[in-house]
C-alpha positions in Angstrom: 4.6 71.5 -0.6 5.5 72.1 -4.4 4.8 75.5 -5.7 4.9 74.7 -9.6 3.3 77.7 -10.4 3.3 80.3 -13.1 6.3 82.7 -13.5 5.6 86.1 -13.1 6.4 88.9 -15.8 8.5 90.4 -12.8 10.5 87.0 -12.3 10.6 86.7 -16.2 12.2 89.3 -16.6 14.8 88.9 -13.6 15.9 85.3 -15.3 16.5 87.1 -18.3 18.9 89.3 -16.7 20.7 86.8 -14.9 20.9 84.7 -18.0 22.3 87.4 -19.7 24.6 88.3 -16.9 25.4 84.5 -17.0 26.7 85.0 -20.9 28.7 88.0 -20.2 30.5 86.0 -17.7 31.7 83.0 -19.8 32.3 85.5 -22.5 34.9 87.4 -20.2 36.0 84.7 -18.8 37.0 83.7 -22.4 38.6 87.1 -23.4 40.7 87.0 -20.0 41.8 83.1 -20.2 43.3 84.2 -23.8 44.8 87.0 -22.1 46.5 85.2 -19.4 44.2 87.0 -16.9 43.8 84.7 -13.5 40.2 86.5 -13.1 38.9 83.8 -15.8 38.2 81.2 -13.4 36.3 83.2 -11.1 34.4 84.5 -13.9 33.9 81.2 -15.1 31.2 80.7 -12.5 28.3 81.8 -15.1 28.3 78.2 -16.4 27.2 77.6 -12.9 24.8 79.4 -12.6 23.1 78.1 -16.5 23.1 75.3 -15.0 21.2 75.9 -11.7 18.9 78.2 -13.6 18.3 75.6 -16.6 16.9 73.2 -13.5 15.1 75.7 -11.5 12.4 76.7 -14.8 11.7 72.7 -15.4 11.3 72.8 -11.2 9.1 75.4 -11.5 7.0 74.9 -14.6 5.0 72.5 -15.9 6.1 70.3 -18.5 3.9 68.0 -21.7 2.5 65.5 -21.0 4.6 63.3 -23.1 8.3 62.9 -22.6 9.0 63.1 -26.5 6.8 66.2 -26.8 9.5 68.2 -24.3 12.7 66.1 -26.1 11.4 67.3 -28.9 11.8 70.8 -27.7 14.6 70.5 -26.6 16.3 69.1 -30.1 15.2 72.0 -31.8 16.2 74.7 -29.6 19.7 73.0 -28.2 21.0 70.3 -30.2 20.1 71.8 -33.7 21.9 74.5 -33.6 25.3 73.2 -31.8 25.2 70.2 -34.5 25.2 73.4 -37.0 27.8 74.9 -35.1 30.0 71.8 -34.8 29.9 70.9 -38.4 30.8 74.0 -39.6 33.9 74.7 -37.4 35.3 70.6 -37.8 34.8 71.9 -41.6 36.8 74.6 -41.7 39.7 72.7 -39.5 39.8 70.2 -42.1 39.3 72.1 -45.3 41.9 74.7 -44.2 44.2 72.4 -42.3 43.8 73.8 -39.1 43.6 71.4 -37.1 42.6 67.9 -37.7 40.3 65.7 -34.7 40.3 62.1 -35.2 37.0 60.4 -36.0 36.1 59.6 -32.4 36.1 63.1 -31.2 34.3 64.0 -34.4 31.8 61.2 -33.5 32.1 61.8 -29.8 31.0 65.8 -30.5 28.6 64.7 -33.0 26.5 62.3 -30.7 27.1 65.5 -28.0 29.3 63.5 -26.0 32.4 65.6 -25.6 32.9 65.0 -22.1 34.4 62.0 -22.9 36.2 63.2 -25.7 40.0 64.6 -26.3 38.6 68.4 -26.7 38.9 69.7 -30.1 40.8 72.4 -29.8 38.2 75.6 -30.0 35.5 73.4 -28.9 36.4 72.7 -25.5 33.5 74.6 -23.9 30.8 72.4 -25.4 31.6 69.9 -22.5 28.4 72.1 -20.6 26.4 70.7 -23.3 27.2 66.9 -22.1 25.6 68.1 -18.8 22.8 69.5 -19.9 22.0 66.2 -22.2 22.1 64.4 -19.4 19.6 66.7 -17.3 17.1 66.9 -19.8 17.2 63.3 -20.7 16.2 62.4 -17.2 14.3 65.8 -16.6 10.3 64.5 -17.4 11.4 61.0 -15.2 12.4 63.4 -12.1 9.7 65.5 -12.7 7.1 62.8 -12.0 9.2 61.3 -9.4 9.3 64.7 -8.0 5.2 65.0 -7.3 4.2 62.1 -5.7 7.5 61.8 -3.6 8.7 65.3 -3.2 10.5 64.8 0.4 12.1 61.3 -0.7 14.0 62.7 -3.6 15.6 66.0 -1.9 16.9 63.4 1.0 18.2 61.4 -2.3 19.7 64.7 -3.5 21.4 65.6 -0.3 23.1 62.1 0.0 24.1 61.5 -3.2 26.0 64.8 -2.8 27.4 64.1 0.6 28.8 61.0 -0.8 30.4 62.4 -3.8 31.7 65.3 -1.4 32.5 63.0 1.5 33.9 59.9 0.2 33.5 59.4 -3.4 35.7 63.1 -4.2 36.2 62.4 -7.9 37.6 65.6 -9.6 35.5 67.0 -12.0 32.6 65.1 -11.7 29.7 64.7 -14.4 27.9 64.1 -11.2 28.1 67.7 -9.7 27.7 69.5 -12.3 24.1 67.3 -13.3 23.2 68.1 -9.1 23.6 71.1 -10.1 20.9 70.8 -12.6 19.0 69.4 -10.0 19.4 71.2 -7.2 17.8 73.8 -9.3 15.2 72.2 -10.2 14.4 71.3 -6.5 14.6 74.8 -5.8 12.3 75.5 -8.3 10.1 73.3 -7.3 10.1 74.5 -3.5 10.5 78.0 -4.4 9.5 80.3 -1.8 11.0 83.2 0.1 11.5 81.2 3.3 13.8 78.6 1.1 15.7 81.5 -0.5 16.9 82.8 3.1 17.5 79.2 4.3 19.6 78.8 0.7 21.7 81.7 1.1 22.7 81.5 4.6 23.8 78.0 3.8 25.1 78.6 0.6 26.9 81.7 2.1 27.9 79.7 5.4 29.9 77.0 3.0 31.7 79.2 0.7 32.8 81.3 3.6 34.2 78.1 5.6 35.4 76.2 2.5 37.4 79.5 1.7 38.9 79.5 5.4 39.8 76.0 5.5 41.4 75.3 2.5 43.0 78.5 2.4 41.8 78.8 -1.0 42.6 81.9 -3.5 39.3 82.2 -6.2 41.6 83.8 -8.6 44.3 80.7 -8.8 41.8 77.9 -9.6 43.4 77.5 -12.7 41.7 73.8 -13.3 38.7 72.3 -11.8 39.8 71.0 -8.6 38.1 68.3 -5.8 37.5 71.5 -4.0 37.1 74.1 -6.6 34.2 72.1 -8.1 32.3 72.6 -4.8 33.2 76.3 -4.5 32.1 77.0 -8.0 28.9 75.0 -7.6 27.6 76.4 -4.3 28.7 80.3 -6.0 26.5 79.4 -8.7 23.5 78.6 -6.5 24.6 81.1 -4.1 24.7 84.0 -7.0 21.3 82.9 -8.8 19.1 82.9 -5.8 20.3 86.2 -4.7 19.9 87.7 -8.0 16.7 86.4 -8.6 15.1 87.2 -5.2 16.5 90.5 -5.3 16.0 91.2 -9.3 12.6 89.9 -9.1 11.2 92.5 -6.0 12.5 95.3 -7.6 11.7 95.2 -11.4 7.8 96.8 -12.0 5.9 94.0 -13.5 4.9 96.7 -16.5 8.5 97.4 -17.1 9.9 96.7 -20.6 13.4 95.6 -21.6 13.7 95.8 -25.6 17.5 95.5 -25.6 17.6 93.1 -22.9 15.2 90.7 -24.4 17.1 90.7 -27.1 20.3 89.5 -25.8 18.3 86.8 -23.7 16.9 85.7 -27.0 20.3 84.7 -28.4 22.0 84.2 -25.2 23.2 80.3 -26.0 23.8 80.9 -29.1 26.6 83.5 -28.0 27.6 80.4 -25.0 27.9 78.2 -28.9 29.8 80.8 -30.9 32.3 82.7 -28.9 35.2 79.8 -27.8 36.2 79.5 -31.1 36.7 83.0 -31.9 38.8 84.1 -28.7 40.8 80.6 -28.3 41.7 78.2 -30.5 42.9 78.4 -34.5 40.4 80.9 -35.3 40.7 83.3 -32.7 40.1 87.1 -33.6 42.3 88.5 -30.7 45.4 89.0 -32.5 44.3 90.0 -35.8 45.4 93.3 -35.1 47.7 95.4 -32.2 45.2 96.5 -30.9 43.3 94.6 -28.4 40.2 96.6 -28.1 39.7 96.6 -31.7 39.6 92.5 -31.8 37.7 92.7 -28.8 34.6 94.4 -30.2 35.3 92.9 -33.9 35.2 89.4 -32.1 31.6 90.7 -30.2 30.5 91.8 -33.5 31.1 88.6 -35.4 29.6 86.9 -32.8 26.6 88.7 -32.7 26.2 87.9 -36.2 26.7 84.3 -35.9 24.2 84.5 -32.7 21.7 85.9 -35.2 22.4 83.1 -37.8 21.9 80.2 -35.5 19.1 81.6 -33.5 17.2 82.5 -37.3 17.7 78.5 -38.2 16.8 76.9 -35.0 13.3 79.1 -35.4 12.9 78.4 -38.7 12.9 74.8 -37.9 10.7 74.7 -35.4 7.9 76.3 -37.4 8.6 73.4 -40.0 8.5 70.6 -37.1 
């Protein structure tokens, strides 16, 4: 039975942790990847878990009535500001002769299509934001799909991922990473306490075997693997359920998180801003010997960048 129902300030409050937690992740990972520090592909797995959370609030919450009306939002809030983003780092390439992307992967980032693009060096992150194109574009059509045949589409779910897993095995595949989206939003849409112990046991079950079978060391996935897809994906799942279950039965619905909520507020703007100051011909994190110092002068100028995109993406919506 689907439980689409309100989210609790409790709950609220545990998905701004974890999305904050999320950004920390990827922001880490980052700093260590420039360091040479194997730890960044473990850390890595906070894209994951965007991803599963990003599907589990449209799972879980109503959306308008109209497809446009939720595109719409989504334009605004995502694609604004990364167009923003995009445009100004490709212009300060070119102007300064940093670097210098042919017009497809100018076109291809554009258009948000960079998973099909030569990355631009900097800019290789964005790829998420393929994924996420592709989850909201179908998002309203699964949604409807979802309420009048809720059992046919998880059986769809489950075999399109056995045969990807099974058969298909295509390394780093669009495909997981979208049923990723979707799991989430399944699991949004079935939420209850009995599917969060059935999720972790078998969640927990196939990271333990997958790790004993293929031998496999989470610190030396230096690239997306066949396999190392599927362990990242089911951590992901595996991390936000257990957060969010746990998170959400002990914060005090009354509780107040000033500095949190702040953070949460600009959270993808920091996922937008960060690459391209810790990798790429603008890093930060050798501008002087000291690391620590580039560290927090990198988190500070992201910050401020945060700020920026988050103040022109609000600004528009009030206009639109």
């Amino acid at each position: 039975m689907l439980e689409n129902n309100r989210i609790t300030q409790s709950e609220s409050t545990a998905l701004s942790i974890i999305r904050v937690f999320a950004m920390v992740l990827i922001v880490l990972c980052h700093i260590a990847q420039c360091y040479g520090m194997k730890v960044a592909w473990l850390l890595n797995v906070g894209v994951q878990i965007f991803f599963f959370m990003s599907g589990f609030l449209y799972g879980k919450l109503e959306l308008p009535s109209s497809p446009f009306a939720f595109y719409k939002k989504r334009f605004v809030k995502v694609y604004l500001p990364y167009f923003v983003w995009v445009t100004l780092i490709v212009s300060v390439y070119v102007l300064f002769n940093l670097y210098k992307p042919n017009k497809w992967q100018i076109v291809l980032y554009l258009f948000n299509l960079q998973w099909f693009a030569t990355p631009i060096d900097g800019l290789n992150h964005l790829w998420f934001l393929t994924v996420l194109m592709v989850g909201y574009l179908l998002t309203p059509w699964v949604k409807r799909f979802l309420k009048k045949y809720p059992l046919f589409c998880v059986l769809a779910f489950v075999i399109g991922c056995v045969v990807e897993f099974v058969i298909i095995k295509k390394f780093y595949s669009l495909f997981a990473w979208v049923a990723l989206y979707f799991a989430g939003m399944l699991y949004g849409a079935f939420d209850s306490k009995k599917l969060s112990n059935v999720v972790i046991l078998v969640a927990g079950a196939f990271l333990i075997v997958m790790g004993m079978s293929f031998k496999i060391d989470w610190l030396t996935q230096v690239e997306y693997r066949y396999h190392s897809i599927w362990l990242h994906w089911t951590l992901g799942l595996f991390l936000f359920v257990v957060l969010f279950r746990v998170l959400s039965q002990l914060i005090k619905s009354d509780e107040k998180h000033v500095a949190l909520k702040h953070l949460d507020q600009i959270s993808y703007e920091v996922y937008l801003t960060h690459h391209p100051l810790i990798l790429g011909p603008l890093s930060m994190m050798f501008i002087t010997r000291y690391s620590l110092v580039n560290v927090l002068l990198m988190l500070m100028t992201v910050y401020v960048l945060s700020r920026v995109l988050h103040y022109v993406g609000s600004f528009t919506n009030k206009l639109l």
